[in-house]
mmCIF file of the N, C-alpha and C atoms, coordinates in Angstrom:
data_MODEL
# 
_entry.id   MODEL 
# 
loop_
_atom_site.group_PDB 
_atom_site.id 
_atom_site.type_symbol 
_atom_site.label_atom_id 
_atom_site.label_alt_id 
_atom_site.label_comp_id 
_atom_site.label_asym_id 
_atom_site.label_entity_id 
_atom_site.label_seq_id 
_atom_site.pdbx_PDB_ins_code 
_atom_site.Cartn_x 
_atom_site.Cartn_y 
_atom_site.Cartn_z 
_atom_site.occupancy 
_atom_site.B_iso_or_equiv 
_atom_site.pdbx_formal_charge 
_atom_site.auth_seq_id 
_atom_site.auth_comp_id 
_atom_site.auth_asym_id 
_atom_site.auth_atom_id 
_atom_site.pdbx_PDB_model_num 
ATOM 1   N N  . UNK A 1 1  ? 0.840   -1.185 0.000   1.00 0.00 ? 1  UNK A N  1 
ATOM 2   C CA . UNK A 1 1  ? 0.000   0.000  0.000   1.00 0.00 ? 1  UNK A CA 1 
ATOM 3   C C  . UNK A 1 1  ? 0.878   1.239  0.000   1.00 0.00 ? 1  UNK A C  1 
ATOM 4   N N  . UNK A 1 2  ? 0.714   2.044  -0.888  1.00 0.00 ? 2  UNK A N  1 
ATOM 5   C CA . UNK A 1 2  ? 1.223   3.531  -0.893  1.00 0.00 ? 2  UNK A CA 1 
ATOM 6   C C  . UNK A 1 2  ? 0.728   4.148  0.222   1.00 0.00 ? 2  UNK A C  1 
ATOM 7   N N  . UNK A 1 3  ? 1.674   5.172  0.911   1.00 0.00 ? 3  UNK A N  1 
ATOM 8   C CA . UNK A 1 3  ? 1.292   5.822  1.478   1.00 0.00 ? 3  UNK A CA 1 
ATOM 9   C C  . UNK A 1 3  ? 1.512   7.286  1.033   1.00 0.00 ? 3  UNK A C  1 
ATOM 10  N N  . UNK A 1 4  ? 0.513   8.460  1.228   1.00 0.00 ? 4  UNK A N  1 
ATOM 11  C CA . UNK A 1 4  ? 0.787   9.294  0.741   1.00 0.00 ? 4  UNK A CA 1 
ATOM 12  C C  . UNK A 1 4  ? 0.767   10.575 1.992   1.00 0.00 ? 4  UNK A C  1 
ATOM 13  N N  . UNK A 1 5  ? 2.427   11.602 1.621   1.00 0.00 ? 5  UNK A N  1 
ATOM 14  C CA . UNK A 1 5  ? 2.522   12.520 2.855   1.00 0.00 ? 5  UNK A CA 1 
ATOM 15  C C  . UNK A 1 5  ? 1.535   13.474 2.673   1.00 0.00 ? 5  UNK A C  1 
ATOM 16  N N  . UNK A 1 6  ? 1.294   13.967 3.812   1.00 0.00 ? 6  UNK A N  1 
ATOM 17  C CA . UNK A 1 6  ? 0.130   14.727 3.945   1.00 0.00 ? 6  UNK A CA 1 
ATOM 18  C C  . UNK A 1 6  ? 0.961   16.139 4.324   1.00 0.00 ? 6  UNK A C  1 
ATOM 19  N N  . UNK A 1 7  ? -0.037  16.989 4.029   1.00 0.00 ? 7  UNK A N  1 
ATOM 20  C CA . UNK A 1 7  ? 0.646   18.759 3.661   1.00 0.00 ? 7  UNK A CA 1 
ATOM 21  C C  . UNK A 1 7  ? 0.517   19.072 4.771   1.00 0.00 ? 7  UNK A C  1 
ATOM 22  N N  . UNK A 1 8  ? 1.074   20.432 5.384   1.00 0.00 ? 8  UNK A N  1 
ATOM 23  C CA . UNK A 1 8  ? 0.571   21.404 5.975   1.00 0.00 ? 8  UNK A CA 1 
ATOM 24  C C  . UNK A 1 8  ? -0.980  21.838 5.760   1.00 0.00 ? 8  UNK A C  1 
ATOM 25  N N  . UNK A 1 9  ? -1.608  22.490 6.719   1.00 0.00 ? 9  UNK A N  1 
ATOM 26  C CA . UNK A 1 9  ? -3.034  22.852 6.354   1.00 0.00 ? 9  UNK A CA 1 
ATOM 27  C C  . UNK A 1 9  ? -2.654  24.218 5.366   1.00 0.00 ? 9  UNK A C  1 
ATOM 28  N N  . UNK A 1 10 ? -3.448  24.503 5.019   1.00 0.00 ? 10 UNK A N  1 
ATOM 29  C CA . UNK A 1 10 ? -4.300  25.714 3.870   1.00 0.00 ? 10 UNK A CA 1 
ATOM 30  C C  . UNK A 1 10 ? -4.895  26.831 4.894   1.00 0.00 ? 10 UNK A C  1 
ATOM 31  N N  . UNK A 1 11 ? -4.464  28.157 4.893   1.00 0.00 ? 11 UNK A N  1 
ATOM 32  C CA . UNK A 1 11 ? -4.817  28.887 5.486   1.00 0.00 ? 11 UNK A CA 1 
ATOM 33  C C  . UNK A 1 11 ? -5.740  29.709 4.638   1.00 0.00 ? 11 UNK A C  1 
ATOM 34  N N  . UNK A 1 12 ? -7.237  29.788 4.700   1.00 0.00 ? 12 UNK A N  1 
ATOM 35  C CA . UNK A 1 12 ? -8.442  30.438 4.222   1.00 0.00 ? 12 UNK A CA 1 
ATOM 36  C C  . UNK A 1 12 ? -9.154  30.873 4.979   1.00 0.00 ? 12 UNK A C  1 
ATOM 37  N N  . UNK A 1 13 ? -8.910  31.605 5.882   1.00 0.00 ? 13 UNK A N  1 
ATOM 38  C CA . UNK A 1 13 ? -9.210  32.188 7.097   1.00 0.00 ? 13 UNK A CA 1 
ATOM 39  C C  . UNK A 1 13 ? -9.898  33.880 6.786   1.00 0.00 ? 13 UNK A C  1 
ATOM 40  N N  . UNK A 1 14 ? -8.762  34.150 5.418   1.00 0.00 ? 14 UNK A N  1 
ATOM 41  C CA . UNK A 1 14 ? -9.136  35.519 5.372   1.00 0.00 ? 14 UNK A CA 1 
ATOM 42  C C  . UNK A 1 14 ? -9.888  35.537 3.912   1.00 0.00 ? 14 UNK A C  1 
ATOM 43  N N  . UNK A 1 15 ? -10.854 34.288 3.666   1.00 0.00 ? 15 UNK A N  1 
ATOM 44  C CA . UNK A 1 15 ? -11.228 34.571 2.447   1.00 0.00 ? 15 UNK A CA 1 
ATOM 45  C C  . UNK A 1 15 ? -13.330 34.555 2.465   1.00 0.00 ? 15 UNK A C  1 
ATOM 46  N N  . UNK A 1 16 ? -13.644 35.054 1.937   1.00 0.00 ? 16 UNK A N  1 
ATOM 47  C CA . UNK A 1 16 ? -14.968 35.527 2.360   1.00 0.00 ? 16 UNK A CA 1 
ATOM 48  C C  . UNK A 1 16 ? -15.701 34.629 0.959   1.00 0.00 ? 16 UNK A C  1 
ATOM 49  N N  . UNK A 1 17 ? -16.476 33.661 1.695   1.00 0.00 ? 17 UNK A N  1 
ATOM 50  C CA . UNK A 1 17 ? -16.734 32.883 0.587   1.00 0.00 ? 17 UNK A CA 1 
ATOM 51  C C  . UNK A 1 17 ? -17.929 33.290 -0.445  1.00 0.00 ? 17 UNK A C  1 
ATOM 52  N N  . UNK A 1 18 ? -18.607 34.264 -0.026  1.00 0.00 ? 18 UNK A N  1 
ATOM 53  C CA . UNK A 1 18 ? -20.056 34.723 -0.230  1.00 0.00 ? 18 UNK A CA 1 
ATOM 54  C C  . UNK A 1 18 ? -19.363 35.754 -1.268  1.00 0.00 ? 18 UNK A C  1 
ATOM 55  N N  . UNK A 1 19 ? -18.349 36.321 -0.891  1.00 0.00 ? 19 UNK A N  1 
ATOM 56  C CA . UNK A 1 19 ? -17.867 37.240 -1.898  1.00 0.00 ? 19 UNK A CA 1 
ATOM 57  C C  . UNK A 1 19 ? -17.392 36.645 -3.092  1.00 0.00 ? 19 UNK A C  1 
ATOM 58  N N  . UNK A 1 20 ? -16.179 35.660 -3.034  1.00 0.00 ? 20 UNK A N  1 
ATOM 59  C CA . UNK A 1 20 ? -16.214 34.375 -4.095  1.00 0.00 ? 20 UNK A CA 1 
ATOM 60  C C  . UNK A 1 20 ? -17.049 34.226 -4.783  1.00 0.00 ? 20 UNK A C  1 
ATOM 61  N N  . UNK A 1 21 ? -17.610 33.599 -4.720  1.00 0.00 ? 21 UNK A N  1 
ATOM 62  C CA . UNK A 1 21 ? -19.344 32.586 -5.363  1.00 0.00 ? 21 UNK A CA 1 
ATOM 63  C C  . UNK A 1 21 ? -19.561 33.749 -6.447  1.00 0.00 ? 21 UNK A C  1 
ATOM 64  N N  . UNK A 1 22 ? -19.904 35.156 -5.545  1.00 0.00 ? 22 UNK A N  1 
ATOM 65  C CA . UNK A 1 22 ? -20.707 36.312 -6.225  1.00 0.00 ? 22 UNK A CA 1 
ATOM 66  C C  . UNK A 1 22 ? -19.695 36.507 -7.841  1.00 0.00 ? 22 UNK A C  1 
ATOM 67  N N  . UNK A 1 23 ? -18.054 36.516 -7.477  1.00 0.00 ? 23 UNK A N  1 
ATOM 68  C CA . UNK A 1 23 ? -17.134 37.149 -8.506  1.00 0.00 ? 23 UNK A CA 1 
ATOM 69  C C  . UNK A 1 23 ? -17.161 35.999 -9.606  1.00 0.00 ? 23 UNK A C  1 
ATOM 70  N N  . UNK A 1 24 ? -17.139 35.261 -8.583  1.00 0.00 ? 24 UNK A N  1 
ATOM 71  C CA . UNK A 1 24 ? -17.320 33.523 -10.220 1.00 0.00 ? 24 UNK A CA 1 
ATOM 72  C C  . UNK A 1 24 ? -18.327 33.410 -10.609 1.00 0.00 ? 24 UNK A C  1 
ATOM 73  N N  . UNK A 1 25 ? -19.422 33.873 -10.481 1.00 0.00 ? 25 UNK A N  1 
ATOM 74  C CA . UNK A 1 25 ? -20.709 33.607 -11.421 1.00 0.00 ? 25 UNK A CA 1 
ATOM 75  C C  . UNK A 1 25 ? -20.720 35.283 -12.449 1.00 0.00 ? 25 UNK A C  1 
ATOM 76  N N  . UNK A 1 26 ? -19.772 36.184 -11.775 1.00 0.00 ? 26 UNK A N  1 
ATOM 77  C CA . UNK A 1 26 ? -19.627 37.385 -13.034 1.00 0.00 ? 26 UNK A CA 1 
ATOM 78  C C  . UNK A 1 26 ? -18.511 36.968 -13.656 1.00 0.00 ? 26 UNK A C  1 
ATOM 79  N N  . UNK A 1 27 ? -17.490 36.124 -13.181 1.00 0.00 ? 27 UNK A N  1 
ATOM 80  C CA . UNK A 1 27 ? -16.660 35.982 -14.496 1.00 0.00 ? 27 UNK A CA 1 
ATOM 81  C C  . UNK A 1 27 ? -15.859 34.949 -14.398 1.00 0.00 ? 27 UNK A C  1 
ATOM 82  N N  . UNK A 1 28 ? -16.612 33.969 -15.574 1.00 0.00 ? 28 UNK A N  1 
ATOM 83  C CA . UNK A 1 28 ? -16.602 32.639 -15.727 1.00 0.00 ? 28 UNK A CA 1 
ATOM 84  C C  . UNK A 1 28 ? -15.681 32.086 -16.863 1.00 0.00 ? 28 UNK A C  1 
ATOM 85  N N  . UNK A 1 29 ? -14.249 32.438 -16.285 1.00 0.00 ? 29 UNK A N  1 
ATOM 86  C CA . UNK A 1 29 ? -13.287 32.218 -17.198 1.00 0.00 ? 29 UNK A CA 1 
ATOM 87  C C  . UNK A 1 29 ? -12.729 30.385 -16.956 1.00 0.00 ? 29 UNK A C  1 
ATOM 88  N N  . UNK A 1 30 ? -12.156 30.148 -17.790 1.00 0.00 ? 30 UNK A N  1 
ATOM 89  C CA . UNK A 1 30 ? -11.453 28.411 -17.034 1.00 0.00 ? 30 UNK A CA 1 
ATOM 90  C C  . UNK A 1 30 ? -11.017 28.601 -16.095 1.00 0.00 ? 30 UNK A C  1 
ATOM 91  N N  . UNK A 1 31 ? -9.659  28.965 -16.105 1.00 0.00 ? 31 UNK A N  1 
ATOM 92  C CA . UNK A 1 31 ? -9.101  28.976 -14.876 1.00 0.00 ? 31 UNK A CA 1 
ATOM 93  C C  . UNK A 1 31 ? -8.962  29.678 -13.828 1.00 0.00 ? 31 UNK A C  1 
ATOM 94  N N  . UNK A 1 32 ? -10.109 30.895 -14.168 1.00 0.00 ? 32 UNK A N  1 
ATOM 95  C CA . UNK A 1 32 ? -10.178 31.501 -13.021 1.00 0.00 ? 32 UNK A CA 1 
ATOM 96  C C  . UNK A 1 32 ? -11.610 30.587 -12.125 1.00 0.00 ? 32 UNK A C  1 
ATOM 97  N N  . UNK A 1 33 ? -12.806 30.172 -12.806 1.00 0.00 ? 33 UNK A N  1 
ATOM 98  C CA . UNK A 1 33 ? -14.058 29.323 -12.363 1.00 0.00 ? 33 UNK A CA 1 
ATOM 99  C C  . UNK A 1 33 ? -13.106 28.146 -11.361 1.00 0.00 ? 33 UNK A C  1 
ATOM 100 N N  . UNK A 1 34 ? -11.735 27.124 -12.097 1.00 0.00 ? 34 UNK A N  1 
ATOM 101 C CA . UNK A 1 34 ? -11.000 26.343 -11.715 1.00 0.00 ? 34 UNK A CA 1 
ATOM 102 C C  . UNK A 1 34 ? -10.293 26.815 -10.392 1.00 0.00 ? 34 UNK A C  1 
ATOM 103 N N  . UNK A 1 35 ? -9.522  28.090 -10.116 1.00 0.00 ? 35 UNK A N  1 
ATOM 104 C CA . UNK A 1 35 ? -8.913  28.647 -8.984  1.00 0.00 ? 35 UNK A CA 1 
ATOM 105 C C  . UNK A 1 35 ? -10.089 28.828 -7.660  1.00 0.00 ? 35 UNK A C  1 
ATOM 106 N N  . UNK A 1 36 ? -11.379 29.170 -8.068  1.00 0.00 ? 36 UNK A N  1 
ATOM 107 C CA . UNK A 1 36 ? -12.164 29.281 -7.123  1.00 0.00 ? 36 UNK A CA 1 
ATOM 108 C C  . UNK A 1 36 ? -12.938 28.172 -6.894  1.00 0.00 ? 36 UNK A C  1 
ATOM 109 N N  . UNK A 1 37 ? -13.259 27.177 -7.262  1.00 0.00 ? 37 UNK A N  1 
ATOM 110 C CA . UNK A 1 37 ? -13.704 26.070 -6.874  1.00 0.00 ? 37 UNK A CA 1 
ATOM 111 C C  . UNK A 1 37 ? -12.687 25.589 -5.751  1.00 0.00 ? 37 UNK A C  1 
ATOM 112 N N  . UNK A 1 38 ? -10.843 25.400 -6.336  1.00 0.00 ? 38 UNK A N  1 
ATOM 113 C CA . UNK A 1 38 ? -10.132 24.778 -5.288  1.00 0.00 ? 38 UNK A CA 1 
ATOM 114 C C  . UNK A 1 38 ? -10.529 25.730 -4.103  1.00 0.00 ? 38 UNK A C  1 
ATOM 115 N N  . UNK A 1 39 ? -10.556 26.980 -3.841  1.00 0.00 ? 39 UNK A N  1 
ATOM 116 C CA . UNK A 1 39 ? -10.311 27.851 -2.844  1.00 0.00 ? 39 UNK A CA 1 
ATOM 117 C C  . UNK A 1 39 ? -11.874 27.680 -2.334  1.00 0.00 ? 39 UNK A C  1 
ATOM 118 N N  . UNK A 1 40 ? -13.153 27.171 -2.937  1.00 0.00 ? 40 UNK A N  1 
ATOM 119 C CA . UNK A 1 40 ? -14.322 26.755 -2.413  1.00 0.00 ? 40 UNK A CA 1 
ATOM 120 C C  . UNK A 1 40 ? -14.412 25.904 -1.647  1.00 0.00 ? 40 UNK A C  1 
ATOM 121 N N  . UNK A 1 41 ? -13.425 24.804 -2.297  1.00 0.00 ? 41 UNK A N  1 
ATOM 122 C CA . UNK A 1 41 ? -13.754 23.016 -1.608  1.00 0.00 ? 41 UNK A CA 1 
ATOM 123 C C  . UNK A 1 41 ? -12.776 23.515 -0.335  1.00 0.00 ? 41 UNK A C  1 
ATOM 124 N N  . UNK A 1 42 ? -11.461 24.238 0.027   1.00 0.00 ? 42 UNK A N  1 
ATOM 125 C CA . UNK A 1 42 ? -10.760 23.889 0.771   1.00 0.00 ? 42 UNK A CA 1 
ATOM 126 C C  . UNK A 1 42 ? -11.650 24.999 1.938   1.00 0.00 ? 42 UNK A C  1 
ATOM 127 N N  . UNK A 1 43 ? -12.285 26.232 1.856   1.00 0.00 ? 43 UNK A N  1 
ATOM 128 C CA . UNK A 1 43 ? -13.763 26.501 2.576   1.00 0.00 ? 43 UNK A CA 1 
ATOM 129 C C  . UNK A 1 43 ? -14.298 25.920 3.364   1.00 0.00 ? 43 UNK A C  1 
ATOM 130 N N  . UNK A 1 44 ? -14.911 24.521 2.787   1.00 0.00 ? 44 UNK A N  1 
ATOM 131 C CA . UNK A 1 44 ? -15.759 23.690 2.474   1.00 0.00 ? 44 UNK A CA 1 
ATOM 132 C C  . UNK A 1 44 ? -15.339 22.151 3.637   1.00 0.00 ? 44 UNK A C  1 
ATOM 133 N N  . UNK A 1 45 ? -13.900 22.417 3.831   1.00 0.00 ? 45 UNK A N  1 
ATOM 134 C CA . UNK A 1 45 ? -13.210 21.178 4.576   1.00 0.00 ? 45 UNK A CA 1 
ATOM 135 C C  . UNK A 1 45 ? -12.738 20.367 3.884   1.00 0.00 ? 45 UNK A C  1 
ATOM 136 N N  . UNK A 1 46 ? -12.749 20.136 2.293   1.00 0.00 ? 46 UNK A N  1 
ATOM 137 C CA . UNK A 1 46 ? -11.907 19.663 1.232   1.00 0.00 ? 46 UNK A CA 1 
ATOM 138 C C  . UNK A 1 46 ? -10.608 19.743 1.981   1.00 0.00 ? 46 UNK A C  1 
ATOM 139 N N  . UNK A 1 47 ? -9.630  18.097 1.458   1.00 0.00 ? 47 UNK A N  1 
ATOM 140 C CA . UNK A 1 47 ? -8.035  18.554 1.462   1.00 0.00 ? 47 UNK A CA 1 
ATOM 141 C C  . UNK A 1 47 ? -7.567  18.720 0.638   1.00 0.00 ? 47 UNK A C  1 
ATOM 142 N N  . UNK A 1 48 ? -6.133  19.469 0.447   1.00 0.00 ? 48 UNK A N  1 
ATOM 143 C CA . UNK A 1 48 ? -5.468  20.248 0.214   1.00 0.00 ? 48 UNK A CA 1 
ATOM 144 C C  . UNK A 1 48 ? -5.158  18.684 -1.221  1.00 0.00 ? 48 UNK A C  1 
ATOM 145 N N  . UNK A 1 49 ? -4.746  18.161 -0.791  1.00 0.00 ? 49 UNK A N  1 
ATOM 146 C CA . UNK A 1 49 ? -4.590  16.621 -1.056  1.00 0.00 ? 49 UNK A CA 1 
ATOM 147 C C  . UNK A 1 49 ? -5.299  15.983 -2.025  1.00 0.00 ? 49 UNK A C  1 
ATOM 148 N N  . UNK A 1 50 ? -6.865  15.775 -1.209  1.00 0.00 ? 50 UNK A N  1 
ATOM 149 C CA . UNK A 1 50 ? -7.758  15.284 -1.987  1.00 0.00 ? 50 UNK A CA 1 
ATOM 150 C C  . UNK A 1 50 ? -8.329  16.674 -3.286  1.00 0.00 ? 50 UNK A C  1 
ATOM 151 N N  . UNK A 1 51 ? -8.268  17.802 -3.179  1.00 0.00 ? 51 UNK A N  1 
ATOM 152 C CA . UNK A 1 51 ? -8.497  18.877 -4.448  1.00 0.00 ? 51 UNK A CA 1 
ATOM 153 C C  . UNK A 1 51 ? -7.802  18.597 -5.244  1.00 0.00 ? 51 UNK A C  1 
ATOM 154 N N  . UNK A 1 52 ? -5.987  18.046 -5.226  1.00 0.00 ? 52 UNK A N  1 
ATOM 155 C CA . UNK A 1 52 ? -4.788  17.779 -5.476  1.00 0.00 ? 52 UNK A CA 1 
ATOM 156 C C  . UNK A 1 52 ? -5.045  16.536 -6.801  1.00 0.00 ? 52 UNK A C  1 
ATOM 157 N N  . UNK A 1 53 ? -5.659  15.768 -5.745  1.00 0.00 ? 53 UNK A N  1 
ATOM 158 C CA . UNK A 1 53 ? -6.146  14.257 -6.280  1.00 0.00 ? 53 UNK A CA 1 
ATOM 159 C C  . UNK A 1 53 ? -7.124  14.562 -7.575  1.00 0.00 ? 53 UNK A C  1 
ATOM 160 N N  . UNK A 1 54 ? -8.125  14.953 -7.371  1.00 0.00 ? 54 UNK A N  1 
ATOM 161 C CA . UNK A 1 54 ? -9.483  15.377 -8.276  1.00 0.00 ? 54 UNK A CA 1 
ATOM 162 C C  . UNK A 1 54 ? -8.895  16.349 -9.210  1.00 0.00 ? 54 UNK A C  1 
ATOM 163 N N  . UNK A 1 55 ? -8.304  16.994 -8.968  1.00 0.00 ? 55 UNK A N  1 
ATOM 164 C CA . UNK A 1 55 ? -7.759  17.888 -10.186 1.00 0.00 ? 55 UNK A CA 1 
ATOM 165 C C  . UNK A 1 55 ? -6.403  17.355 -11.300 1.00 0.00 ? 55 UNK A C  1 
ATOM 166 N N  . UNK A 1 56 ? -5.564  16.257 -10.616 1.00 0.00 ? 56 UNK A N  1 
ATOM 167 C CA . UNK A 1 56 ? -4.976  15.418 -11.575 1.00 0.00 ? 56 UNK A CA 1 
ATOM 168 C C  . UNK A 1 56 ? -3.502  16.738 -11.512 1.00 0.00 ? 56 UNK A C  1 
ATOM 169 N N  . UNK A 1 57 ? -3.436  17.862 -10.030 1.00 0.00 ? 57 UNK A N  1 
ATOM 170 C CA . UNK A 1 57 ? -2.085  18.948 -10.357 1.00 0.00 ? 57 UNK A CA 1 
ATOM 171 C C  . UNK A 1 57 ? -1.369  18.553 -9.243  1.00 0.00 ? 57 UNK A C  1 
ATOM 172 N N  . UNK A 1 58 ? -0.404  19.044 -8.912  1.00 0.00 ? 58 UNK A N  1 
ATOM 173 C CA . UNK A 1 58 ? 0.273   19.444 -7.617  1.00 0.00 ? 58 UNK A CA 1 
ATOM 174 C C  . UNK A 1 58 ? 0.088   20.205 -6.428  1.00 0.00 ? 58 UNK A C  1 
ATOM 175 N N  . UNK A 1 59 ? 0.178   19.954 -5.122  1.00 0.00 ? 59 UNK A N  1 
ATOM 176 C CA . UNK A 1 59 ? 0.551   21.573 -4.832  1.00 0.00 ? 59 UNK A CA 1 
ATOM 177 C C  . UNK A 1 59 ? 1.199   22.464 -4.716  1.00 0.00 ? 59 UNK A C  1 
ATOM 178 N N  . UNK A 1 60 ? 2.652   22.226 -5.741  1.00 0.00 ? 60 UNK A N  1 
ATOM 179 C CA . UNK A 1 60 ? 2.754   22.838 -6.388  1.00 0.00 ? 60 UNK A CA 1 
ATOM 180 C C  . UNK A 1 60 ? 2.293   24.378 -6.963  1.00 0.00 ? 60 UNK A C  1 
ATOM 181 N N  . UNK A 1 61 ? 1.646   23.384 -8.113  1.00 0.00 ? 61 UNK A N  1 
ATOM 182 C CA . UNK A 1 61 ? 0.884   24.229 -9.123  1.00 0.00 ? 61 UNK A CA 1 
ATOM 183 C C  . UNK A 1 61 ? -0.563  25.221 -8.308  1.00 0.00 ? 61 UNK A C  1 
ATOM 184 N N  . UNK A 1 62 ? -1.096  24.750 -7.063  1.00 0.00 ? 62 UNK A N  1 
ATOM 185 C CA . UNK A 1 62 ? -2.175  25.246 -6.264  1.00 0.00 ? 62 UNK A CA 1 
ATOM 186 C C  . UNK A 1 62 ? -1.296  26.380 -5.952  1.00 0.00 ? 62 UNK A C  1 
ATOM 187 N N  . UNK A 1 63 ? -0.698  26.328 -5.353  1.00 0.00 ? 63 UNK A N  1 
ATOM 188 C CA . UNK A 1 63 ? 0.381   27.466 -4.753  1.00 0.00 ? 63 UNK A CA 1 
ATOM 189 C C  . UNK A 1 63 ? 1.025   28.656 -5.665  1.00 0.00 ? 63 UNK A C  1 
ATOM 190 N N  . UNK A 1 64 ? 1.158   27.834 -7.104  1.00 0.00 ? 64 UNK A N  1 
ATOM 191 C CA . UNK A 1 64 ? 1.800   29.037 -7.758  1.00 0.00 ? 64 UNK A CA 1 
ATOM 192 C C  . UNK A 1 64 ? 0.299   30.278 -8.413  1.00 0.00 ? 64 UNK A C  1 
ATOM 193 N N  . UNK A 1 65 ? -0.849  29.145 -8.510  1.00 0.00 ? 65 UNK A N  1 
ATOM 194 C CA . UNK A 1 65 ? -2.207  29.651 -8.603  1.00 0.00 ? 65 UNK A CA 1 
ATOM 195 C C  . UNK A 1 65 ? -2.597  30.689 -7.257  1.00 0.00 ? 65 UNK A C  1 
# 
């Protein structure tokens, strides 16, 4: 069995999700709709990990986003 290391947590403390939602339904670009979903699910109690997993990137690539 693989084991896989687990991250540091995701600090979204200072992000206002109601405000989110509102800016992605005015502008519904790929990867910007894509940047706010991750920053939704991890909201949401999503991991850092499992968004990681479902999206097929790094975190890495979350980070440089």
């Amino acid at each position: 069995m693989e084991s896989k290391k687990i991250g540091k947590p995701v600090d979204i403390s200072g992000i206002n999700v109601q405000d989110l939602e509102q800016w992605l339904n005015m502008n519904p670009t790929k990867m910007t709709v894509l940047k706010c979903h991750v920053i939704l699910a991890l909201s949401r109690g999503v991991s850092m990990n499992k968004v990681c997993d479902v999206l097929n990137v790094t975190r890495e690539t979350h980070t440089i986003w």
